[in-house]
N, CA, C and O atoms as a CHARMM CRD file, in Angstrom:
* protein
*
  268
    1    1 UNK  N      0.82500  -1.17900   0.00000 PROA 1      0.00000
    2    1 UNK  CA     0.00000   0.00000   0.00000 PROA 1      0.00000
    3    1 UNK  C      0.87000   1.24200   0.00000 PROA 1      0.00000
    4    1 UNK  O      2.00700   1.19400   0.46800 PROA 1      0.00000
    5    2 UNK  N      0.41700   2.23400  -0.45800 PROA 2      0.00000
    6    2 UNK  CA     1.25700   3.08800  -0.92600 PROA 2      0.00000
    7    2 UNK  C      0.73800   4.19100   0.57600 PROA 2      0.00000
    8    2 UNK  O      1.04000   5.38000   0.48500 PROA 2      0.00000
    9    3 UNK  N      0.36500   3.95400   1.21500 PROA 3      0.00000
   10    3 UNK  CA     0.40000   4.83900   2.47700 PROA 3      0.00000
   11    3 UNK  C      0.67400   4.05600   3.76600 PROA 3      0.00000
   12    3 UNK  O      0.07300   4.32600   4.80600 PROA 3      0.00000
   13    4 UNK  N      1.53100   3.14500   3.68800 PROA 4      0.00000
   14    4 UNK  CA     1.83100   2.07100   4.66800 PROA 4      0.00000
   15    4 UNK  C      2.76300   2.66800   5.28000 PROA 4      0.00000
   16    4 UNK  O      2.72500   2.76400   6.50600 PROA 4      0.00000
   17    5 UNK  N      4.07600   3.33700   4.33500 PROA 5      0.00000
   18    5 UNK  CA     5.10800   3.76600   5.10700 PROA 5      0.00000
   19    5 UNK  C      4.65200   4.96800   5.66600 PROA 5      0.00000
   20    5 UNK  O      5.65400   5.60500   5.99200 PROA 5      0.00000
   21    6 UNK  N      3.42400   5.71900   5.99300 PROA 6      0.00000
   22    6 UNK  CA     3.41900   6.49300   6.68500 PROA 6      0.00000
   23    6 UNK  C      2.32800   6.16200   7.86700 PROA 6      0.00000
   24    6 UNK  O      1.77000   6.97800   8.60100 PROA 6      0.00000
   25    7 UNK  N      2.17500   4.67300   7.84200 PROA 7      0.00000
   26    7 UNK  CA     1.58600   3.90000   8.95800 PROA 7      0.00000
   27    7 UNK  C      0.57000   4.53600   9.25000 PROA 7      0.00000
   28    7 UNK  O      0.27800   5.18300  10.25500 PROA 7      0.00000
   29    8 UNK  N     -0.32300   4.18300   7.69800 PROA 8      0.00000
   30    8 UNK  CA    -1.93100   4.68100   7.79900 PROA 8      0.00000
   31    8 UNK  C     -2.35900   3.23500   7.45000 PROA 8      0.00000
   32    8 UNK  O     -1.97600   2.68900   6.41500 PROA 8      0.00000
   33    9 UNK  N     -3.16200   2.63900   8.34900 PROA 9      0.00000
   34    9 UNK  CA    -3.65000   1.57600   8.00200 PROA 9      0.00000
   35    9 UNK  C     -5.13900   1.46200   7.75300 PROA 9      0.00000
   36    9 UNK  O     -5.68400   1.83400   8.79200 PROA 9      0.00000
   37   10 UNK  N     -6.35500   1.00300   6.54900 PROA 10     0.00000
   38   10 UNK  CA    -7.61400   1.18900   6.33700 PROA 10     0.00000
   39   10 UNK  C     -7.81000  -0.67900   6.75900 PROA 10     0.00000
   40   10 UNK  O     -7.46900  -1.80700   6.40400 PROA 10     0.00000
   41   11 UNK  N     -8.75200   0.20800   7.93000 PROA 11     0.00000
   42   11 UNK  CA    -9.84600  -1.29500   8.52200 PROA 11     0.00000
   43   11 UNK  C    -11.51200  -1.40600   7.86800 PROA 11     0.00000
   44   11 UNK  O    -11.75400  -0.42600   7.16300 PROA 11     0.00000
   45   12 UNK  N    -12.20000  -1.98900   7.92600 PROA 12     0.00000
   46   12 UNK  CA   -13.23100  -2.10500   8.39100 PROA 12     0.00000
   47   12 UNK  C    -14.36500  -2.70100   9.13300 PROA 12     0.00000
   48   12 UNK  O    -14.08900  -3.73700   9.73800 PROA 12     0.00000
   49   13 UNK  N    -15.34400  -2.35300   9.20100 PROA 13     0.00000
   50   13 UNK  CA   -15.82800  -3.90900  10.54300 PROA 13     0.00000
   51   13 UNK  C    -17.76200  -3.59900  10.20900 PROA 13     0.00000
   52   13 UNK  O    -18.41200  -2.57100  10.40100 PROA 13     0.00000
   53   14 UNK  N    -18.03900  -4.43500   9.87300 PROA 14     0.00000
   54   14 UNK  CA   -19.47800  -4.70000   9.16300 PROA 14     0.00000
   55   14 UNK  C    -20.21600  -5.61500   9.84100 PROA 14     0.00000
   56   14 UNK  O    -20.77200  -6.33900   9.01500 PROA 14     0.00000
   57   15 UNK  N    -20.51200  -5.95900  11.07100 PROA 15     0.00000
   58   15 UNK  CA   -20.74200  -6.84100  11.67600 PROA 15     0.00000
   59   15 UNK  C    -22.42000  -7.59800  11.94300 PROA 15     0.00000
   60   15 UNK  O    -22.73800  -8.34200  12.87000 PROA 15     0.00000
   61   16 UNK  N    -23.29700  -7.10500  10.78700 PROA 16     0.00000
   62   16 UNK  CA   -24.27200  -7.16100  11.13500 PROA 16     0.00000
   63   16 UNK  C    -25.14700  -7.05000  11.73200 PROA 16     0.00000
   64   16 UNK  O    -25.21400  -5.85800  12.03100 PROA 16     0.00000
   65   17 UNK  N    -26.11500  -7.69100  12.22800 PROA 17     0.00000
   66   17 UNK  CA   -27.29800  -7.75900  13.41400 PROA 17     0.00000
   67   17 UNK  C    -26.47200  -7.75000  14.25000 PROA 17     0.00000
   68   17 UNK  O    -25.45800  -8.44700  14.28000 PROA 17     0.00000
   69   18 UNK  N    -26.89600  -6.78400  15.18600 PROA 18     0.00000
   70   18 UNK  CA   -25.99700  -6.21800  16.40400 PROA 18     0.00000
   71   18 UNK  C    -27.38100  -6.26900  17.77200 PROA 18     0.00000
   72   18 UNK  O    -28.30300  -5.45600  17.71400 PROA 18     0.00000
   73   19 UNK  N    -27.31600  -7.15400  18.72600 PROA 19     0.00000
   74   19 UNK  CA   -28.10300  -6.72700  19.81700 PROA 19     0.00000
   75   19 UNK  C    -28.27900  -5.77400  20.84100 PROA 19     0.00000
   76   19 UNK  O    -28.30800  -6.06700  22.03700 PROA 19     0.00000
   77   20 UNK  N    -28.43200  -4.28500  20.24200 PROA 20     0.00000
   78   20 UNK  CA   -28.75600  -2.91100  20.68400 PROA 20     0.00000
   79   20 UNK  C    -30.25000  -2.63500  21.08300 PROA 20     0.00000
   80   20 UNK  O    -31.28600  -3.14000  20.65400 PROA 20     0.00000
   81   21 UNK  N    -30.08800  -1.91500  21.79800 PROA 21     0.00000
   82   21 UNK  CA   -31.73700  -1.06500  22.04700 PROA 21     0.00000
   83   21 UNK  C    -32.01400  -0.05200  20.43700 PROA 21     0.00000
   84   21 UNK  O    -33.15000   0.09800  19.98500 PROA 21     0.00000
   85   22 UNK  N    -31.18900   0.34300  19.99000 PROA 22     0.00000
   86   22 UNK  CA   -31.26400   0.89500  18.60700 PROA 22     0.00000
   87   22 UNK  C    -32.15700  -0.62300  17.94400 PROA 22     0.00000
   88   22 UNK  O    -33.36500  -0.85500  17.90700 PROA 22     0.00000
   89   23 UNK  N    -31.23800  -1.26800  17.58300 PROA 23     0.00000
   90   23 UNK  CA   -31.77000  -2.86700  16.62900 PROA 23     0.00000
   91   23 UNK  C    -33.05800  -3.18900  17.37900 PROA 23     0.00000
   92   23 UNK  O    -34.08000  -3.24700  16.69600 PROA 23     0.00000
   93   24 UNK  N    -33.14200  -3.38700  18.57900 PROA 24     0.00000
   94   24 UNK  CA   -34.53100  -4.04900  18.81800 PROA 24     0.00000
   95   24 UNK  C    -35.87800  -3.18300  19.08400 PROA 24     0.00000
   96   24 UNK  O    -36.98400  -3.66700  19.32300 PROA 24     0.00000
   97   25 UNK  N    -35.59600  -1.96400  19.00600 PROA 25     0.00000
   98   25 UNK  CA   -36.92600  -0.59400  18.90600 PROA 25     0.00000
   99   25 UNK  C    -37.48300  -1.29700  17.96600 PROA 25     0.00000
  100   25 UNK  O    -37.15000  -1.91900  16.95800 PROA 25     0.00000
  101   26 UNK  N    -38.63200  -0.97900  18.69200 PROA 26     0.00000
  102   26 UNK  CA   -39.98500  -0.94000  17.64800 PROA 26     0.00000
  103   26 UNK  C    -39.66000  -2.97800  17.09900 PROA 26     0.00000
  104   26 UNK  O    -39.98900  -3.20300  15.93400 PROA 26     0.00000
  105   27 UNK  N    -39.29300  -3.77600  17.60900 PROA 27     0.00000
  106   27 UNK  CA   -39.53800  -4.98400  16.83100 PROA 27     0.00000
  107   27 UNK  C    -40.10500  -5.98100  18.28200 PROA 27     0.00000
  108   27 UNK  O    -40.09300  -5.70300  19.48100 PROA 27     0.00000
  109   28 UNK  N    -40.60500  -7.29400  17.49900 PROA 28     0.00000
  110   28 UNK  CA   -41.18600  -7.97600  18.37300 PROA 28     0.00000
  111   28 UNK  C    -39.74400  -9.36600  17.83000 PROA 28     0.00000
  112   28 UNK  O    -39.05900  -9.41900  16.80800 PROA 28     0.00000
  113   29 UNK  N    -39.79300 -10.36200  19.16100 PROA 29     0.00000
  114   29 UNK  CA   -39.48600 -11.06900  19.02000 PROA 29     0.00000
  115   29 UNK  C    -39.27700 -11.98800  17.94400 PROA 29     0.00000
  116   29 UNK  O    -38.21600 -12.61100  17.92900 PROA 29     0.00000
  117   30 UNK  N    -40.03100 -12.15000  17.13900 PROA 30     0.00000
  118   30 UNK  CA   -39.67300 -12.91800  15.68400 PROA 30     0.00000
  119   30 UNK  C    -39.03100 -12.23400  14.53000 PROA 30     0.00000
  120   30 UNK  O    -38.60600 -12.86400  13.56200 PROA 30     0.00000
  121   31 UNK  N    -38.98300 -11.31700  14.60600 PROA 31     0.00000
  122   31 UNK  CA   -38.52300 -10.52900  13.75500 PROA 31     0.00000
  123   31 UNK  C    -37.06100 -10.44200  14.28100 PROA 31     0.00000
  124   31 UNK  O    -36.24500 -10.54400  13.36400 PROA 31     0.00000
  125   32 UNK  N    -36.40500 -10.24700  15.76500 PROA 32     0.00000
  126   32 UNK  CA   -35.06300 -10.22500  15.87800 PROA 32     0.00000
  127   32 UNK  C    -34.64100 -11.29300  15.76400 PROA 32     0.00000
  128   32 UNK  O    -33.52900 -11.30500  15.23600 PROA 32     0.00000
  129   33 UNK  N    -35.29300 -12.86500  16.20400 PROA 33     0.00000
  130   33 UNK  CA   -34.90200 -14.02400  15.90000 PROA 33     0.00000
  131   33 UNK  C    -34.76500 -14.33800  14.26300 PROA 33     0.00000
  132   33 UNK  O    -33.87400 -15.10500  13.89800 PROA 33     0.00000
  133   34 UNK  N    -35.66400 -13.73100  13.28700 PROA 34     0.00000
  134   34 UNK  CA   -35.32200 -13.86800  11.84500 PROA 34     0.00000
  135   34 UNK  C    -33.93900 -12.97800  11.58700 PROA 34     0.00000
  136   34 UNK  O    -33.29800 -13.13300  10.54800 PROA 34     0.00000
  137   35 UNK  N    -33.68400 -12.39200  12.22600 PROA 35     0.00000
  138   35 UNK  CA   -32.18800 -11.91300  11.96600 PROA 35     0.00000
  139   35 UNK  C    -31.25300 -12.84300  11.89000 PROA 35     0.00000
  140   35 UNK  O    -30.52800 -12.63000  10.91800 PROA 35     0.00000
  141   36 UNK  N    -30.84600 -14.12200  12.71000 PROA 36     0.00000
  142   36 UNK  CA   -29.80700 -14.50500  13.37200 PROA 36     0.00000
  143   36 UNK  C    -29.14400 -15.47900  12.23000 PROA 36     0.00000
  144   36 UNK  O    -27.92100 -15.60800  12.28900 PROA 36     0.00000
  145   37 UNK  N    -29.75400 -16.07600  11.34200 PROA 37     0.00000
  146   37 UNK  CA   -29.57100 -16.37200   9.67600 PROA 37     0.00000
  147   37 UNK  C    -28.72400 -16.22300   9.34400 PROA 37     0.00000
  148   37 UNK  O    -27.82600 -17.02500   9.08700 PROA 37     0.00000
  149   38 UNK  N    -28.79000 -14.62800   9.21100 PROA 38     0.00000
  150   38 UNK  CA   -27.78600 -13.18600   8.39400 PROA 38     0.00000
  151   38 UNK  C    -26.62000 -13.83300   8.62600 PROA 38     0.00000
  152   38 UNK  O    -26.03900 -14.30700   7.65000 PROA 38     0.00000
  153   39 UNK  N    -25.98300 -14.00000  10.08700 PROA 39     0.00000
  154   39 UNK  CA   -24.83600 -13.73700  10.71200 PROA 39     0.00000
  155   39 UNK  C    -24.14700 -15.57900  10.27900 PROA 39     0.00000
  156   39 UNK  O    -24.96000 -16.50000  10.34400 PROA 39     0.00000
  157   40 UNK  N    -23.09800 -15.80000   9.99100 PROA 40     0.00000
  158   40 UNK  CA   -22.37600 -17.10100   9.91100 PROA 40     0.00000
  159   40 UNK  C    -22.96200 -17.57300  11.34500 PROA 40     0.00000
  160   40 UNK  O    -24.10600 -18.02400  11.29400 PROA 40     0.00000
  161   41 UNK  N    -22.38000 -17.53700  12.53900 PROA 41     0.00000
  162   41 UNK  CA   -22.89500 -17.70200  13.90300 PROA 41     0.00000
  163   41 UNK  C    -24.53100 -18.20700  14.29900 PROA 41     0.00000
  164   41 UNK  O    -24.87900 -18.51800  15.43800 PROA 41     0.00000
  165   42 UNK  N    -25.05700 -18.20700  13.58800 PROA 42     0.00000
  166   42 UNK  CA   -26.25800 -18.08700  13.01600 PROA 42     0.00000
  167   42 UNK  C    -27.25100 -17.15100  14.73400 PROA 42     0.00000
  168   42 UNK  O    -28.25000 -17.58700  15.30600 PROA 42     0.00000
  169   43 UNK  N    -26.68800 -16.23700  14.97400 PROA 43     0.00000
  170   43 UNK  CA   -26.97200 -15.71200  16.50500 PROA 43     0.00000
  171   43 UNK  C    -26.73000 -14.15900  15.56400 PROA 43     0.00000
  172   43 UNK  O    -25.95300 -14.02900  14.61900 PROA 43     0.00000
  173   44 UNK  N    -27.76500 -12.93600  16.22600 PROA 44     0.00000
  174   44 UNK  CA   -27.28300 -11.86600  16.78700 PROA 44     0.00000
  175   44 UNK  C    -25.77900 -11.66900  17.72300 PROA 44     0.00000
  176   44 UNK  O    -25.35800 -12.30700  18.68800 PROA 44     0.00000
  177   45 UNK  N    -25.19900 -10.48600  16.95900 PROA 45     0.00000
  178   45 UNK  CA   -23.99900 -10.48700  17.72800 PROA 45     0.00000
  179   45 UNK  C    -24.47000  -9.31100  19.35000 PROA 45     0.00000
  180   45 UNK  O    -25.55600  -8.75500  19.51900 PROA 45     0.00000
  181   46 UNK  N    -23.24000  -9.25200  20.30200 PROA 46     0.00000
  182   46 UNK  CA   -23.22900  -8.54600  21.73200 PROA 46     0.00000
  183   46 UNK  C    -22.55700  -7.51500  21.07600 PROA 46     0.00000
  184   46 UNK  O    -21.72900  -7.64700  20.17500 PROA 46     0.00000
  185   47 UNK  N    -22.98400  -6.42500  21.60700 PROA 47     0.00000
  186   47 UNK  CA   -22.73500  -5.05000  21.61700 PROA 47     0.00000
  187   47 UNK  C    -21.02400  -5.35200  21.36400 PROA 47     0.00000
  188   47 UNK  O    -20.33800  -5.33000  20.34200 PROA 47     0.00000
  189   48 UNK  N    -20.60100  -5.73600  23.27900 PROA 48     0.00000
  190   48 UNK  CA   -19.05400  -5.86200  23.60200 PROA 48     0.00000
  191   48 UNK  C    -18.44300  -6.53200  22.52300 PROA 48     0.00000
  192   48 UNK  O    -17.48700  -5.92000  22.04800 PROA 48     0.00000
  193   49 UNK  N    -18.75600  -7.76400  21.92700 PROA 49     0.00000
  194   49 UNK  CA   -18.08100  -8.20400  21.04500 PROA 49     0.00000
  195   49 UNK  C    -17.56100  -7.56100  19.84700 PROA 49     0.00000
  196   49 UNK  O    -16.46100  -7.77000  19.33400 PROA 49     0.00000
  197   50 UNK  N    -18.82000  -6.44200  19.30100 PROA 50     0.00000
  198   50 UNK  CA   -18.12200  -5.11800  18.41500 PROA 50     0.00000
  199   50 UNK  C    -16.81100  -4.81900  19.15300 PROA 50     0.00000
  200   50 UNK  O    -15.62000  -5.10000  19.01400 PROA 50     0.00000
  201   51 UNK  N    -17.68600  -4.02400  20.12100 PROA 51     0.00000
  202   51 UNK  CA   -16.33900  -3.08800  20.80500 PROA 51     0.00000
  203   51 UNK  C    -15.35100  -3.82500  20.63700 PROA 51     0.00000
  204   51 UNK  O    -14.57000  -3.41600  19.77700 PROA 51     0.00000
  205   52 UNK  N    -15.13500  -4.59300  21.04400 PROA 52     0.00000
  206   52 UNK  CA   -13.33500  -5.11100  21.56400 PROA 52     0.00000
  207   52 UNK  C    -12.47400  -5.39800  20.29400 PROA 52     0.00000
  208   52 UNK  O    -11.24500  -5.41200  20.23300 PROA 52     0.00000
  209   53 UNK  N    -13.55200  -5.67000  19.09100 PROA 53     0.00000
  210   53 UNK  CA   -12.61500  -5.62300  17.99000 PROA 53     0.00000
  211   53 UNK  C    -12.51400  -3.81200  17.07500 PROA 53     0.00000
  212   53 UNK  O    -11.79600  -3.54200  16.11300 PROA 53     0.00000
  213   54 UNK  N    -13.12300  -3.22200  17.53100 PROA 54     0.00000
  214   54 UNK  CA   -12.98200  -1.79300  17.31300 PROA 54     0.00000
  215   54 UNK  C    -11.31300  -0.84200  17.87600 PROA 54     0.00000
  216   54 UNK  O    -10.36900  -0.20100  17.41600 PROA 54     0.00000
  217   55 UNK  N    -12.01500  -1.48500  19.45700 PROA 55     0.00000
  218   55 UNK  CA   -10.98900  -1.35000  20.78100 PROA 55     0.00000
  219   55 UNK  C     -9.49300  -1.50300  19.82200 PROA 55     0.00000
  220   55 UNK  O     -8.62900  -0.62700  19.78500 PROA 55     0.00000
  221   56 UNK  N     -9.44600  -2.50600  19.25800 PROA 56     0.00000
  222   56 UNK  CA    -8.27100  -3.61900  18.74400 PROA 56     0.00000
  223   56 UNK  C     -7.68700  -2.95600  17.68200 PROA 56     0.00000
  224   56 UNK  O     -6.46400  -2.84100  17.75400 PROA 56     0.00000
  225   57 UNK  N     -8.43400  -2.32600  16.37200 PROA 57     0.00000
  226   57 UNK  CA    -8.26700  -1.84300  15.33900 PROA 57     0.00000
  227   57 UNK  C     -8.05100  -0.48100  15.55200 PROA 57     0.00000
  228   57 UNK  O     -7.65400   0.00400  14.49300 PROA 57     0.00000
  229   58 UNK  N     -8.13900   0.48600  16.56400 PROA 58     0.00000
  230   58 UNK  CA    -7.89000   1.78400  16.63900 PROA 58     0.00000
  231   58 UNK  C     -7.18700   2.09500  17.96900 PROA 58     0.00000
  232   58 UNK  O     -7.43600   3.06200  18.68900 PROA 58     0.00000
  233   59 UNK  N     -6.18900   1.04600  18.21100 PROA 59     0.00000
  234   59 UNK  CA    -5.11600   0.75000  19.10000 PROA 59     0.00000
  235   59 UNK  C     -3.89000   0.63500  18.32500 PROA 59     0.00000
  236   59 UNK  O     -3.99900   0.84700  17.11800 PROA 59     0.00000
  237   60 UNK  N     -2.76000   0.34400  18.78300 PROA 60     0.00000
  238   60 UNK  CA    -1.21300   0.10800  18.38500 PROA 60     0.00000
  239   60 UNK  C     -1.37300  -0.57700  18.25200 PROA 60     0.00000
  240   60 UNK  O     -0.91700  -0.82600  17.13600 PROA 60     0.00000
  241   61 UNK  N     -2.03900  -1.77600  18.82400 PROA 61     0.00000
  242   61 UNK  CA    -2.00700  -3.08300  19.18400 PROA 61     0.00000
  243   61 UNK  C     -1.92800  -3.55500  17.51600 PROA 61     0.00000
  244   61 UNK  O     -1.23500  -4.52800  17.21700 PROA 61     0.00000
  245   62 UNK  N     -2.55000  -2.93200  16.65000 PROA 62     0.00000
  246   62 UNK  CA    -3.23800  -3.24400  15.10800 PROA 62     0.00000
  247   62 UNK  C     -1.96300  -2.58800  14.56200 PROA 62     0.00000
  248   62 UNK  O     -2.20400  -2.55700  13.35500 PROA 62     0.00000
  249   63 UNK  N     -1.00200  -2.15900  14.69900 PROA 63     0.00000
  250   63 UNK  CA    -0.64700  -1.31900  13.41300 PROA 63     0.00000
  251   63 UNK  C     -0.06200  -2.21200  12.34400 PROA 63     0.00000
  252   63 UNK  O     -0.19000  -1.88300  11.16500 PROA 63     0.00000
  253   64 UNK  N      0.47300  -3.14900  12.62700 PROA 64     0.00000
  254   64 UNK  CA     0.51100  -3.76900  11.21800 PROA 64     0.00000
  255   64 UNK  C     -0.52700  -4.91200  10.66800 PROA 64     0.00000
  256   64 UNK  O     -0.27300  -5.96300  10.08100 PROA 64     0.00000
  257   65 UNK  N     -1.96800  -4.26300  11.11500 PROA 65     0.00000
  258   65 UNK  CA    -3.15400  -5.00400  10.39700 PROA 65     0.00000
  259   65 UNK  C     -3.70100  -4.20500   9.82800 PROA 65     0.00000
  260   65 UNK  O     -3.73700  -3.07400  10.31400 PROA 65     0.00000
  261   66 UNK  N     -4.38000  -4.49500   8.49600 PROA 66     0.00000
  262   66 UNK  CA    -4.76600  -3.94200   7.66700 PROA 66     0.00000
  263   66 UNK  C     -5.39100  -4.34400   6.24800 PROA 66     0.00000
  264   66 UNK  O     -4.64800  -4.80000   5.37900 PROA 66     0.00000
  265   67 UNK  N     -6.46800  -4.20800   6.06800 PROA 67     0.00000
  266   67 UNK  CA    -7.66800  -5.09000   5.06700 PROA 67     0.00000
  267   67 UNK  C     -8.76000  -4.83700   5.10800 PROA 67     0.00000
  268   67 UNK  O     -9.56300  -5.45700   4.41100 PROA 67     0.00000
């Protein structure tokens, strides 16, 4: 990548059905369970489980990850 040596690294994170009070407004139970499909896991994902890979990617911890 041609902005590597200035240790800019592009992430992204798309994680689907996410189990939020945002995601479950306004829905009834079958409708969040028809979500869980979507996901490989075949489950709604946890809030935390975003975070910590966010946490991960906009840390040092990441700098030579990138994709």
């Amino acid at each position: 990548m041609a902005v590597a040596p200035k240790r800019i690294t592009a992430n992204a994170l798309a994680p689907g059905p996410v189990d939020t009070a945002l995601f479950r407004d306004g829905k009834r139970a079958a409708p969040l369970q028809a979500s869980a499909p979507f996901s490989p896991m075949n489950r709604v994902g946890r809030p935390e489980e975003v975070a910590s890979v966010l946490a991960f990617l906009a840390s040092s911890q990441a700098s030579w990850v990138t994709g």
